[in-house]
C-alpha positions in Angstrom: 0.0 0.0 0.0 1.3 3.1 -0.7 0.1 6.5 0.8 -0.5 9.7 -1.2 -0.9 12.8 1.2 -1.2 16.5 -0.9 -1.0 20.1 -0.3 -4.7 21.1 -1.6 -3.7 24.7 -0.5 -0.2 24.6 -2.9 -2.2 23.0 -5.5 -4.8 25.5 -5.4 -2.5 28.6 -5.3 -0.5 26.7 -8.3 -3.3 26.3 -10.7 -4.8 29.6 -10.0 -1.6 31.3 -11.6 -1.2 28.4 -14.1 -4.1 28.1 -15.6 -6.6 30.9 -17.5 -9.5 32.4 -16.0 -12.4 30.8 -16.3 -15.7 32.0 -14.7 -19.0 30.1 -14.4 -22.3 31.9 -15.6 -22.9 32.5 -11.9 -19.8 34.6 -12.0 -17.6 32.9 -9.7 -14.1 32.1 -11.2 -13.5 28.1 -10.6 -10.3 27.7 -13.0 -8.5 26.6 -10.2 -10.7 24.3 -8.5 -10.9 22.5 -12.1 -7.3 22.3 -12.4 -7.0 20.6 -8.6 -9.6 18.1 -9.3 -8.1 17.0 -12.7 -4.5 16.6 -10.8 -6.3 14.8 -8.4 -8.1 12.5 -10.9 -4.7 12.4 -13.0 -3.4 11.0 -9.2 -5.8 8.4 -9.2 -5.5 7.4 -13.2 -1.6 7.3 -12.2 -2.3 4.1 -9.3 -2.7 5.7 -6.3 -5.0 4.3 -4.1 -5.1 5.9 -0.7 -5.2 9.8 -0.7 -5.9 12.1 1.4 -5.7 16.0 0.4 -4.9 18.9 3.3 -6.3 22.5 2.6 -5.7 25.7 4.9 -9.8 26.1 5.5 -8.6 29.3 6.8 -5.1 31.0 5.8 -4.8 32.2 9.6 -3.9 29.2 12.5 -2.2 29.1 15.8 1.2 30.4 14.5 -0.2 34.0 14.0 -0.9 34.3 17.8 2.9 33.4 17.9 4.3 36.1 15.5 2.6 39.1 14.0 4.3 39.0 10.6 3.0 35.1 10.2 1.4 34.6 7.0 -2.0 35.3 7.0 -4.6 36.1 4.0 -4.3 39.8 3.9 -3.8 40.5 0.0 -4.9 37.2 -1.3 -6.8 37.9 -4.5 -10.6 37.2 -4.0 -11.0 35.0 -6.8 -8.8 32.5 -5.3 -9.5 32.9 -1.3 -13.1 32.5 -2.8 -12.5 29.0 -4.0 -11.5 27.2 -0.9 -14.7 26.3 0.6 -15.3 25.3 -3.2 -12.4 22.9 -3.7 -13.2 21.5 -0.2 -16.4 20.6 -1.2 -15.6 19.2 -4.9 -12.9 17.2 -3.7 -15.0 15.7 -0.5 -17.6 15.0 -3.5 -14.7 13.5 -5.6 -14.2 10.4 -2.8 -11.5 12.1 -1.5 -10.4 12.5 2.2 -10.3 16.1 2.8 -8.3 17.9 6.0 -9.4 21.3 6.4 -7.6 22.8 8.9 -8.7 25.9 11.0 -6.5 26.0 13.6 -3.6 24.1 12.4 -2.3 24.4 8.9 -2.3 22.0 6.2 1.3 21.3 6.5 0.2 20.0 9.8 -2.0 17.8 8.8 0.2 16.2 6.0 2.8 15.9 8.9 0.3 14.0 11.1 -1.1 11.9 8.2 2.3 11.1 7.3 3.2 9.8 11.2 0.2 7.5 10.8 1.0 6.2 7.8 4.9 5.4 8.8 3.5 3.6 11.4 1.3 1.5 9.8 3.1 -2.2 9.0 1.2 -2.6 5.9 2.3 1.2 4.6 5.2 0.5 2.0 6.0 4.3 0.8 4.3 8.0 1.8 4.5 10.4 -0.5 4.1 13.7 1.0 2.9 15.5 -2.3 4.4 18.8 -1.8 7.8 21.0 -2.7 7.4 23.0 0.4 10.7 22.7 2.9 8.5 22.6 6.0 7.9 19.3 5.2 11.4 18.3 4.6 11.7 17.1 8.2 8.5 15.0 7.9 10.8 12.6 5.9 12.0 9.3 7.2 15.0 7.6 4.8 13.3 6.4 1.7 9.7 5.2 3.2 8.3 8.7 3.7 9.8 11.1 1.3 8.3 14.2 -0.8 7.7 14.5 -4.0 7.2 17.4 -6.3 4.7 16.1 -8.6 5.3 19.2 -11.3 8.6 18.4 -11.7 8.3 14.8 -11.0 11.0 14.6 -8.3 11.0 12.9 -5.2 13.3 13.7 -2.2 14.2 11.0 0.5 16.2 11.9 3.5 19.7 11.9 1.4 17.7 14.5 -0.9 16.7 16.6 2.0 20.6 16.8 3.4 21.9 17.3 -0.2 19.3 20.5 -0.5 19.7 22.2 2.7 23.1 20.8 4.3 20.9 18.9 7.3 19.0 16.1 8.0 15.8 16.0 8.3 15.4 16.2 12.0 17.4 19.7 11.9 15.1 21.8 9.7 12.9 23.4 12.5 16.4 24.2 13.5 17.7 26.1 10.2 15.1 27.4 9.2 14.5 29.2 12.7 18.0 30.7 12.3 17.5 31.8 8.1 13.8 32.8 8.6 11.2 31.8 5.6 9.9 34.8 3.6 7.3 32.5 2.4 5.7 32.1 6.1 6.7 35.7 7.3 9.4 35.1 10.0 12.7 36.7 9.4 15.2 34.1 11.1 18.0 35.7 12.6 20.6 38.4 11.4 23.7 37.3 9.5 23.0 33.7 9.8 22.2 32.3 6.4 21.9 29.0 4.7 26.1 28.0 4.6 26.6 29.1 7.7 23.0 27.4 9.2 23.6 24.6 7.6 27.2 24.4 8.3 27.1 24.4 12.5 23.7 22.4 12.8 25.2 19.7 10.5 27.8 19.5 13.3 25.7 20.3 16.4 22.0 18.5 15.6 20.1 21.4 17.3 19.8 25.0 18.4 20.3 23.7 22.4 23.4 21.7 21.6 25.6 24.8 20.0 28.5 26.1 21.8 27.4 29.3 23.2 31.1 30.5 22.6 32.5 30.3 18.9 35.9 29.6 20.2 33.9 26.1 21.6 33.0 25.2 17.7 35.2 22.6 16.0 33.6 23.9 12.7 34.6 26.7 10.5 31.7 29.1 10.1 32.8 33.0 8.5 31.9 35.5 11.5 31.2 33.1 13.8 32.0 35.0 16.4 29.1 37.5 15.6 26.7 34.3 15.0 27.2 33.1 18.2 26.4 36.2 20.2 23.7 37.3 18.1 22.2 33.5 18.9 22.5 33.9 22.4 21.1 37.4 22.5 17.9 36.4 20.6 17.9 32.5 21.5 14.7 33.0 22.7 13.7 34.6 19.3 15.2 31.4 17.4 13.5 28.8 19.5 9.9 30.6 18.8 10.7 31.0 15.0 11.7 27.4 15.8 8.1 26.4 16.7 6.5 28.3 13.7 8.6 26.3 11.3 8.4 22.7 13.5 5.2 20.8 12.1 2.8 19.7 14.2 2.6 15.9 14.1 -0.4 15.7 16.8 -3.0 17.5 14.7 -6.0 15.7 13.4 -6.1 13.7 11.1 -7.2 10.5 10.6 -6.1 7.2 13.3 -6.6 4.6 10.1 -4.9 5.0 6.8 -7.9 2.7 5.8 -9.9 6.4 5.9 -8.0 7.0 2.6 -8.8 4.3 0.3 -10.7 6.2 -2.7 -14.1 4.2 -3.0 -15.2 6.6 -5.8 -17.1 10.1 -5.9 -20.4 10.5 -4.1 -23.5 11.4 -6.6 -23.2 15.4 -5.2 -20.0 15.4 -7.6 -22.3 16.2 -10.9 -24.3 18.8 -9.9 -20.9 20.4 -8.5 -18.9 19.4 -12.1 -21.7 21.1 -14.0 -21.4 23.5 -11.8 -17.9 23.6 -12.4 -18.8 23.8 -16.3 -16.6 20.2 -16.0 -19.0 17.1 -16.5 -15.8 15.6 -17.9 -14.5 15.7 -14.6 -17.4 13.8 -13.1 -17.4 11.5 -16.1 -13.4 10.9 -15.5 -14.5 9.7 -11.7 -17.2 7.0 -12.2 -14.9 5.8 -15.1 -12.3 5.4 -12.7 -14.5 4.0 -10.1 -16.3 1.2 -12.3 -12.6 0.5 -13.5 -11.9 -0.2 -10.0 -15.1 -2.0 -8.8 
């Protein structure tokens, strides 16, 4: 059995600036939602059997109680923000198991899905459907990796170390000291990926580095200004530290059995026409009766 968990929220941010407009005669744009169902489809048409697809129901979660400047859905063009509850609902009417997440984030939920999964005896591979770093240290040797299904590449553990200089277990770590623009935390000043990548390859964890350079058997340029701008903000990188860490208890599902695509429920033609996409309905029960 393998296990298929995707980012519906990269997916849908993806195919909104992919694809061209395309708005229904009730005047809602839906190009996107289209596009995310026919990947999903594609997914299914491709062998995968067990799926389950994590959305951001709401941009905002827990982290933006934690920083200010967190990412939240201030700017987010209308036309997409309006398709979320949309996608949710298609994809639920698809067969599909949907997380929508409201207090956690959908990287949270892959995260969790993914622990489930890797614990499951009768699990041979997770695929955590996703290019997104955060979920770099979700990945366990060659069993659970990522894989960036635009490019069609997959990263294992090796992967993840050969990208950012650390295992798995250290991003939290790095990226708490190089910040992510993507999320809206800033990391910490001066430190950037060489020199992140170099002392926590050596040292595991923010904790476990020398508070004094002079202590560090590594070579680092500046270190001494790294190390006391860590220990002046070491609070600072241990909170940015949490924002980046994903959160493996959210909920999910206990049963990667809650996955298995049975086929779409009969709600998904009305929403298809809706969608000005019978095809896509069509494509489903094909893939359904193939399967039955």
């Amino acid at each position: 059995m393998h296990v298929h968990l995707v980012d519906g929220t990269y997916e849908i941010f993806r195919y909104h600036f992919a694809l061209p407009s395309h708005v229904t005669g009730a005047g809602q744009e839906v190009a996107a939602t289209r596009g995310v169902l026919g990947s999903m489809l594609t997914l299914l048409e491709d062998g995968a059997t067990h799926v389950g697809i994590a959305t951001d129901h709401v941009i905002e979660s827990f982290r933006n109680d934690l920083w200010p400047g967190y990412k939240s859905s201030a700017g987010m063009p209308p036309e997409l923000l309006g398709q979320f509850q949309l996608l949710e609902d298609v994809l639920e009417a698809a067969g599909f198991t949907v997380f929508a997440m409201v207090e956690y984030e959908a990287d949270d939920a892959m995260g969790a899905s993914a622990a489930v999964a890797d614990a499951d005896p009768r699990v041979e591979k997770v695929w955590i459907c996703t290019p997104d770093k955060d979920l770099g240290q979700c990945v366990v040797g060659d069993r659970v990796v990522q894989l960036d299904r635009r490019k069609g590449v997959e990263i294992d553990a090796a992967g993840v170390e050969e990208r950012f200089g650390v295992p798995p277990a250290s991003i939290p770590d790095y990226l708490a000291l190089v910040g992510d623009s993507a999320d809206g935390f800033p990391g910490l000043a001066g430190w950037g990926a060489k020199s992140a990548a170099t002392v926590l390859a050596r040292y595991g964890h923010l904790e476990d580095i020398p508070a004094l350079s002079a202590d560090w058997d590594v070579s680092v340029r500046g270190a001494g200004k790294l190390a006391a701008t860590l220990q002046e903000q070491f609070d600072l990188a241990v909170l940015f530290r949490r924002i980046a860490t994903v959160e493996r208890d959210a909920p999910t599902v206990t049963d990667v059995e809650a996955l298995r695509w049975t086929g779409p429920t009969p709600e998904l033609r009305a929403l298809a026409g809706a969608l000005d996409a019978p095809n896509l309905a069509a494509r489903a029960e094909r893939l359904a009766e193939a399967r039955s």
